[in-house]
N, C-alpha and C positions, 0 to 999 in steps of 0.2 A: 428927592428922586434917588433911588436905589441903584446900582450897576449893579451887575453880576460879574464876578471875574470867574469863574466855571465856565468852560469850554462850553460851545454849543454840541447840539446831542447831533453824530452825526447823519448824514443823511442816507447812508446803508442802514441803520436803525430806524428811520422815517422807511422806506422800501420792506425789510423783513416785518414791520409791524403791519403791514398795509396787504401785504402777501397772509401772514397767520393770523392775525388776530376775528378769532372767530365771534367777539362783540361786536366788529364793523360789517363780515360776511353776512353776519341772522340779519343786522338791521336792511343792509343793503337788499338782501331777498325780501326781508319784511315790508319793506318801502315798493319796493317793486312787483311785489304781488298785490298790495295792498290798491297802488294807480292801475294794475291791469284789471283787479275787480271792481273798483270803481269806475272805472269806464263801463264795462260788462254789464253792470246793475243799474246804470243813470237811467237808461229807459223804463226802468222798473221802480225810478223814485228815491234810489237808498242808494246809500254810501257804502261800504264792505263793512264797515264799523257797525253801521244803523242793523245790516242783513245778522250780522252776529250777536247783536242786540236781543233781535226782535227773536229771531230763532232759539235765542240763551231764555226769551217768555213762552215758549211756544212749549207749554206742559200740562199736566191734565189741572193742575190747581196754580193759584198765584205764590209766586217766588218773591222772596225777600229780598231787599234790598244787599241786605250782605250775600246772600249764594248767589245772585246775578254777578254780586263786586267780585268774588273770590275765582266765579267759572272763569270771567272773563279777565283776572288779574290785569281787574284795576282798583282806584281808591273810588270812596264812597263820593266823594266831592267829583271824583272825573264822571263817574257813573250818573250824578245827578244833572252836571250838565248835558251829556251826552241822552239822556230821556228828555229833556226840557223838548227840542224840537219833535220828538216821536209822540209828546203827548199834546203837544200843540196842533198834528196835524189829525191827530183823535188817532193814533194805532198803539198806544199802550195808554192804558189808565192805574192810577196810582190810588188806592186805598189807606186808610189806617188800619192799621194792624188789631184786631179783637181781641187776642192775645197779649200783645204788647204794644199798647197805646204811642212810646218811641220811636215803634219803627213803622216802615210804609209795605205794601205787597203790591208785587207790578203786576198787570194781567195784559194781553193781547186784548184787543178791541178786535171786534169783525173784522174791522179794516184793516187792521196789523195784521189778521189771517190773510186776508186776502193779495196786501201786498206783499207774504212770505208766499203763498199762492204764487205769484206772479213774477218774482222775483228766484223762486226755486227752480226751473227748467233753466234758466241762464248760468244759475252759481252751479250748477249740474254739469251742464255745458263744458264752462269753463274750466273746472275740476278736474274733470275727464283728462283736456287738453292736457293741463299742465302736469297731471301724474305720470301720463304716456313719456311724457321727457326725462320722469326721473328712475335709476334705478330699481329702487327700492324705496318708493314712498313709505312702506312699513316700516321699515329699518330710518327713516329720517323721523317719523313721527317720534317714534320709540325716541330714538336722541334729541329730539325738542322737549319732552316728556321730562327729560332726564335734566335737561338745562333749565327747565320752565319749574321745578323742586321747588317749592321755598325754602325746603328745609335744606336745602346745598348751603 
């Protein structure tokens, strides 16, 4: 067993981390936006994640596996699970790729339209709401934009 003889860090530094630190503020809106659309959407069947999904297929031709990962900055392996339920309930279908036998291309099923159908007057809705509150929803995009970089 290790002790530490270092001072503990103290607890004004637990207070101004918790005040600045803008990694806890994104996740905390992120979190919190994320249970207000998910509530919002349950009558419509989808999760905020599922409606970002489905809407990130919703193009004139099928999307690859990587530009769904990359729009929606995640890994291919979250991305795969994250499809398993949407193609289970038949609203995206998954191909091999003609081009490149390796990879897969996703496409919306009727029913994927239909549940973005269904689901779009609500995420609408609630859009509305929540931009009325903020300043300048352009100018916050614009700085998500800029923090969401990979190349930062």
């Amino acid at each position: 067993m290790s002790t530490s003889t270092s001072a503990p860090v103290p607890f004004q530094t637990t207070i101004h981390v918790r005040d600045t630190c803008l990694c806890l503020h994104v996740q905390r809106a992120a979190r919190a936006l994320a249970r207000r659309f998910d509530i919002a959407l349950k009558p419509a069947g989808l999760t905020n994640g599922q409606f970002s999904l489905l809407m990130s297929l919703n193009r004139p031709k099928p999307a690859s596996m990587a530009s769904v990962a990359e729009l929606l900055a995640m890994d291919r392996t979250t991305l795969t699970a994250a499809l398993k339920p949407l193609e289970r309930r038949g609203l995206v279908s998954s191909a091999t790729n003609p081009s490149d036998r390796r990879s897969r291309l996703l496409t919306l099923t009727a029913e994927g339209h239909a549940a973005l159908q269904k689901a779009l007057p609500i995420w609408t809705r609630h859009h509305e709401e929540i931009e009325k509150k903020l300043a300048s929803p352009k100018a916050l995009r614009a700085a998500l934009a800029v923090l969401s970089d990979p190349g930062e």
